[in-house]
C-alpha positions as CSV (number, residue, x, y, z in Angstrom):
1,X,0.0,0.0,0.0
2,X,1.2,3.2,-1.1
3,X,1.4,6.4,1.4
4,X,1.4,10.3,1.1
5,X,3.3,11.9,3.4
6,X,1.2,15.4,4.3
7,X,2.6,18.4,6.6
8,X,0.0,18.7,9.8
9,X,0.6,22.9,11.2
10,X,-1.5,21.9,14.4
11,X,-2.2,18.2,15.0
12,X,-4.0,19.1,18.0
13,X,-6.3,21.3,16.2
14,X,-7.1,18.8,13.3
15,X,-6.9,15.7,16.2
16,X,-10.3,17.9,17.6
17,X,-11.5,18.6,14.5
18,X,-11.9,15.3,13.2
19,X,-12.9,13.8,15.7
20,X,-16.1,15.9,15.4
21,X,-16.3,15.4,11.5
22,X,-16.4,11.8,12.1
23,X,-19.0,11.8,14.3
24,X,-21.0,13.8,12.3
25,X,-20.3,11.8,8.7
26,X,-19.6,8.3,9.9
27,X,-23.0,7.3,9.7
28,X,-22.8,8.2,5.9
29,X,-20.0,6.4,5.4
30,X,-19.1,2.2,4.7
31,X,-17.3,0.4,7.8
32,X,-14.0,0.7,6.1
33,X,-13.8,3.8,5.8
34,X,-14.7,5.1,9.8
35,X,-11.7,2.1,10.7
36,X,-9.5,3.8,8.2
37,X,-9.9,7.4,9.7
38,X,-9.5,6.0,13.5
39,X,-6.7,4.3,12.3
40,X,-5.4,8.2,11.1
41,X,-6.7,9.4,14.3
42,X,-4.9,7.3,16.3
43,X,-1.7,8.1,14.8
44,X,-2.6,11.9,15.3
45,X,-0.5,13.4,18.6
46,X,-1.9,15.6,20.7
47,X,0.6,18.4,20.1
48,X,0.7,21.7,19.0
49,X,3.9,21.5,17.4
50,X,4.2,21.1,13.5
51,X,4.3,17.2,12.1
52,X,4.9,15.3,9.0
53,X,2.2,12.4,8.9
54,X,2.3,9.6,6.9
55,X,-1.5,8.7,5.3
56,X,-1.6,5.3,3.8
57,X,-4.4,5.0,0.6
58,X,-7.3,3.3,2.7
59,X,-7.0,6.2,5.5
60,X,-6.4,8.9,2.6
61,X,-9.8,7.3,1.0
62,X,-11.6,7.2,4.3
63,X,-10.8,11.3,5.3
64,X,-11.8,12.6,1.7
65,X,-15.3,10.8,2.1
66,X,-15.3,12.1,5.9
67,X,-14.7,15.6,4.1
68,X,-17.8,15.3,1.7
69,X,-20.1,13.9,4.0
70,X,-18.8,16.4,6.6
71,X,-18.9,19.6,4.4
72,X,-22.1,19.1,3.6
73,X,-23.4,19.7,6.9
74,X,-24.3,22.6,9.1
75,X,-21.5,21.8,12.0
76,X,-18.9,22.5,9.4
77,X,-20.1,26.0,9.1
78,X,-20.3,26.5,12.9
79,X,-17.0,25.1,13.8
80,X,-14.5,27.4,15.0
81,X,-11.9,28.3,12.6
82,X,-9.1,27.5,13.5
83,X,-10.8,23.8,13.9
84,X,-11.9,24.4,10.2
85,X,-8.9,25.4,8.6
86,X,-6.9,22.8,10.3
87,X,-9.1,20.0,8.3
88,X,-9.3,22.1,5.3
89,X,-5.7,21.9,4.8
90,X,-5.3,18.5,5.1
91,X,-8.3,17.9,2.7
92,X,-6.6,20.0,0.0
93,X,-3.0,18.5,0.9
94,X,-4.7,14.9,0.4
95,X,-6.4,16.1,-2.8
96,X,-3.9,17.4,-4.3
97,X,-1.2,14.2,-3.3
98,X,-4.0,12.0,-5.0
């Protein structure tokens, strides 16, 4: 399996921030891809210090379908933004690695 390696500014930030977009997409989304994104989570530290992550095709898979299902939906546009931008660039990082 082939992985991406994407620049996290605040893991912290995008740790908290996905753990909300989960909850609010994984009931959109096959059983694969919610492992997949705890799998990512999991790896995730709880640091505010810059990190280089490594994102392995299933998880890469399983957080752009967490992104559609999740920017679809009203929390995304009443999330702080900090919380926001922290996914947004990680979306756009994985997007454009694809």
């Amino acid at each position: 399996m082939e992985s991406v390696s994407v620049k996290v500014l605040n893991p912290f930030a995008l740790k908290e921030s996905l753990l909300v977009a989960l909850e609010v997409a994984w009931p959109d989304m096959d059983r694969e891809a919610v492992s997949a994104v705890r799998s990512f989570l999991s790896q995730v530290p709880s640091s505010v210090r810059p990190a280089e992550m490594a994102v392995g095709q299933a998880e890469r898979e399983g957080l752009l379908a967490c992104s559609a299902y999740f920017q679809r939906s009203r929390t995304w546009h009443w999330m702080r933004e900090d919380l926001v931008q922290a996914l947004y660039d990680l979306f756009v990082e994985l997007k454009r690695k694809g």
